[in-house]
C-alpha positions in Angstrom: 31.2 -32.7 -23.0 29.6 -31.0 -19.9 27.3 -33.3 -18.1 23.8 -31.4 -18.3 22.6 -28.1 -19.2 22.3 -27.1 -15.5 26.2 -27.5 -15.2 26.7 -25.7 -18.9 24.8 -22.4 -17.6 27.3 -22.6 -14.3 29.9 -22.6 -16.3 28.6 -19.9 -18.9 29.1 -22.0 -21.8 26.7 -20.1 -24.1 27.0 -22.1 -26.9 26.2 -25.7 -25.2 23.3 -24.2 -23.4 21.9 -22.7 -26.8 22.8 -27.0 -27.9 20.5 -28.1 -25.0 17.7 -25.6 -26.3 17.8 -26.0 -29.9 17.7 -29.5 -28.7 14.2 -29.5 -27.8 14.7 -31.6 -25.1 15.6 -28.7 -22.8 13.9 -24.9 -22.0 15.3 -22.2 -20.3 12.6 -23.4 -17.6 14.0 -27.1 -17.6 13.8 -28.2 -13.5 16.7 -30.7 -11.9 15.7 -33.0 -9.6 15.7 -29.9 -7.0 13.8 -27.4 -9.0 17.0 -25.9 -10.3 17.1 -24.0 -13.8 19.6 -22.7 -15.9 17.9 -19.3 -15.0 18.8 -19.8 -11.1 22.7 -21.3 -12.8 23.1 -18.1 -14.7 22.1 -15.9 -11.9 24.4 -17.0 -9.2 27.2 -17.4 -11.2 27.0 -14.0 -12.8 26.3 -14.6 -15.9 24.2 -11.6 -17.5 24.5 -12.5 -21.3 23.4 -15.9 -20.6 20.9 -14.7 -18.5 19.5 -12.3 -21.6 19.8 -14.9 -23.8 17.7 -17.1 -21.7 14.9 -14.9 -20.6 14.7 -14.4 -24.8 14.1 -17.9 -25.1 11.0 -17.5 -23.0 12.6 -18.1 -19.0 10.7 -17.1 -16.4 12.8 -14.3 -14.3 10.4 -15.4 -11.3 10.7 -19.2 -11.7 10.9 -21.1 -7.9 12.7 -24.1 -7.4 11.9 -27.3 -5.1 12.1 -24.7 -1.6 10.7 -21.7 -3.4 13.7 -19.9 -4.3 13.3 -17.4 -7.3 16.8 -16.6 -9.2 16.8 -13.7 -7.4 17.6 -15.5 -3.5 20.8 -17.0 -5.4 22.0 -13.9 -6.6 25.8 -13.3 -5.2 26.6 -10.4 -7.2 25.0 -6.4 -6.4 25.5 -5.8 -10.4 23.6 -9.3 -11.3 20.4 -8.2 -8.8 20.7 -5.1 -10.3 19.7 -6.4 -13.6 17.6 -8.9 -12.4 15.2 -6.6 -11.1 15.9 -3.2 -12.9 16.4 -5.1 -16.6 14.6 -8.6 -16.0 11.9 -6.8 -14.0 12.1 -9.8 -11.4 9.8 -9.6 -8.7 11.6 -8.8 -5.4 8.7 -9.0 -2.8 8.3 -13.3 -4.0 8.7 -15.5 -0.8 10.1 -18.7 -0.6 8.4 -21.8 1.0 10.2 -20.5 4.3 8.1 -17.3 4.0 11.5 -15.2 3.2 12.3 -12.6 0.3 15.8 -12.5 -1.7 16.3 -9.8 0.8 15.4 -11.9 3.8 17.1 -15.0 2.7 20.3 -13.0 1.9 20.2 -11.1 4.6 20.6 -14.0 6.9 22.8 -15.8 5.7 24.9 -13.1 6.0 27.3 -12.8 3.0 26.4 -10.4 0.2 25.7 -7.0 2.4 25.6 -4.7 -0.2 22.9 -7.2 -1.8 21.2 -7.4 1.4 21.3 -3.6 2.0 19.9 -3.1 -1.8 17.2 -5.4 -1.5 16.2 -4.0 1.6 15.4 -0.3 0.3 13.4 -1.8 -2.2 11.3 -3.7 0.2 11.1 -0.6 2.7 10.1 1.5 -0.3 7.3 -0.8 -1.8 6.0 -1.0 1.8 5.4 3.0 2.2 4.2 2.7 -1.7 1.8 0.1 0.0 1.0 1.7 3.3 0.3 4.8 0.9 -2.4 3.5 -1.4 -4.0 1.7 1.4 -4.4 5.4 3.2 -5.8 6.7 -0.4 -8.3 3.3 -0.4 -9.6 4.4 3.2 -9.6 7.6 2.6 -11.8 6.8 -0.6 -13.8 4.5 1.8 -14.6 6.8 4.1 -15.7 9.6 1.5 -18.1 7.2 0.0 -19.3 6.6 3.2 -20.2 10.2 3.7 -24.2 10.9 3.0 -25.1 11.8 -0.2 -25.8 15.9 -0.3 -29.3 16.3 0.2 -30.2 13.1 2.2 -32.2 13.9 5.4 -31.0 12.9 8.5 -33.0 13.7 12.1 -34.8 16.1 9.8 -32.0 18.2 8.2 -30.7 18.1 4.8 -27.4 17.2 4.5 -25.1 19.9 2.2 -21.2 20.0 2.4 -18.9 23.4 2.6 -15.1 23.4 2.5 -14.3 26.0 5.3 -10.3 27.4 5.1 -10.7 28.4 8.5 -11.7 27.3 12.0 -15.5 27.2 12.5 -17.1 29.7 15.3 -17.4 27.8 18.0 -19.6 26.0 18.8 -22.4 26.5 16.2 -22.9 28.2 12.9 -24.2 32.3 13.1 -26.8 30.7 10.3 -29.6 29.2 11.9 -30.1 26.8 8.6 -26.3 25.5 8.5 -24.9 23.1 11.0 -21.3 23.3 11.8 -19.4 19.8 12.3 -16.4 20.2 14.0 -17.2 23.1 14.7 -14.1 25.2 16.7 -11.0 23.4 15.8 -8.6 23.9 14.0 -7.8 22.8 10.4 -5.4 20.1 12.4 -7.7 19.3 14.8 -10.4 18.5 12.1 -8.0 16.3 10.2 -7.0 14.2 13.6 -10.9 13.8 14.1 -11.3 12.5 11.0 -8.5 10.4 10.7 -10.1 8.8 13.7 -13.1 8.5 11.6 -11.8 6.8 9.1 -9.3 4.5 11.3 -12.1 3.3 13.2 -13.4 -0.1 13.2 -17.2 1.4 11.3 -15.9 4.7 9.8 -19.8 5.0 8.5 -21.1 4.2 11.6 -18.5 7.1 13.3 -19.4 9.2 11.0 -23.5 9.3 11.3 -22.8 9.9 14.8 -21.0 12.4 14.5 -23.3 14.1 12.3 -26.2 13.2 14.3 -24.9 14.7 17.4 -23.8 18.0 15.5 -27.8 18.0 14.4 -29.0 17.6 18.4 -26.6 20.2 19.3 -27.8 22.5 16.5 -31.1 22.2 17.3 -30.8 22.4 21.1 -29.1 25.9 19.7 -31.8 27.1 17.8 -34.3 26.0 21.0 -31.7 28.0 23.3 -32.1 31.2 21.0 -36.0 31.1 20.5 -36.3 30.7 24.1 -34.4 33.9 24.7 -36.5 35.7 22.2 -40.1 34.9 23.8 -38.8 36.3 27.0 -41.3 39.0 27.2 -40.2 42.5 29.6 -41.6 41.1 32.4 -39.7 38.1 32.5 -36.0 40.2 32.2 -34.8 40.6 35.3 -35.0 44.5 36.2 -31.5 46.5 35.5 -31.0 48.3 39.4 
């Protein structure tokens, strides 16, 4: 008779593993003095229907043994990671106690490149999936950093209008509307505020930058009233 269920899962021998579990004395979870399961067995061997019949019985696909290793760093075979992760729904992105990934710990010890290379598009996808919703969350930050419509600030009231085309430069033809950005292009807006919102204070950036299009508006209006109180006399004579 095989020696211990660890040995029985190595050797696929359903039947004696199912033994070891009816037992009671034994889970599909059940640690060797290294942390090893029947889970991590099954996997490295190749075994899928042991594997299925394991995860049924209430395994953990993610389980870590004594260095950290989830099934998935023993994996030898590109079908068995396959259906680890696509089936089992095991979590690719879990480190070890080195800090390394099934992809990282495959990939150097340098044997299984097709597993290494699979692995690796998965990563490199989650990661633009990540950089992605972390551009959505600023860019959610940075709108509800904007001022509220109708808040007041250096005396105006603040109201928002989507423009599809580049702003006169550099102020609005309405003396009661203040352009921001005013000028640029629909590019050149986005790069300003996508230094905005990369900024260490996007709020901060941003209230200057409102602020400053308020002094330059009202230097504007200033400018234009001055112009218009120019009496005759003050025009310089046309020869």
């Amino acid at each position: 008779m095989v020696a211990n269920i660890w040995v029985a899962a190595s050797d696929n021998q359903i039947g004696l593993v199912k033994n070891y579990i009816d037992s009671g004395e034994f889970t599909p979870n059940s640690k060797d003095i290294n942390g090893y399961t029947p889970i991590h067995a099954a996997t490295s061997y190749g075994h899928i229907e042991l594997l299925t019949y394991l995860i049924s019985k209430g395994g953990d696909i993610n389980i870590q043994d004594a260095d950290g290793d989830t099934p998935l760093h023993h994996v030898e075979d590109l079908r068995v990671a396959k259906f680890l992760i696509e089936q089992l729904k095991a979590d690719y992105m879990v480190k070890n106690h080195s800090g390394k990934t099934a992809y990282r710990n495959i990939e150097e010890e340098d044997e299984f490149p097709e597993i290494a290379e699979y692995l690796r598009s998965l990563e490199y996808k989650n990661g633009e999936d990540t950089e992605n919703n972390n551009n959505n969350n600023n860019n959610n930050s940075f709108l509800d950093s904007l001022p509220e419509p109708g808040e007041t600030i250096g005396g105006h009231q603040i109201q928002y209008k989507y423009e599809d085309e580049p702003l006169p430069a550099p102020h609005s033809q309405n003396d009661n509307e203040i352009s921001i950005l005013s000028g640029l292009s629909e590019e050149g807006r986005e790069n300003k505020l996508k230094k905005i919102v990369e900024s260490e204070n996007p709020e901060e950036a941003l209230r200057e930058l409102v602020t400053e299009a308020v002094h330059q508006h009202i230097q504007h209006i200033k400018e234009n009233n001055d112009l218009n109180n120019e009496g005759p006399s003050s025009k310089k004579r046309k020869e």
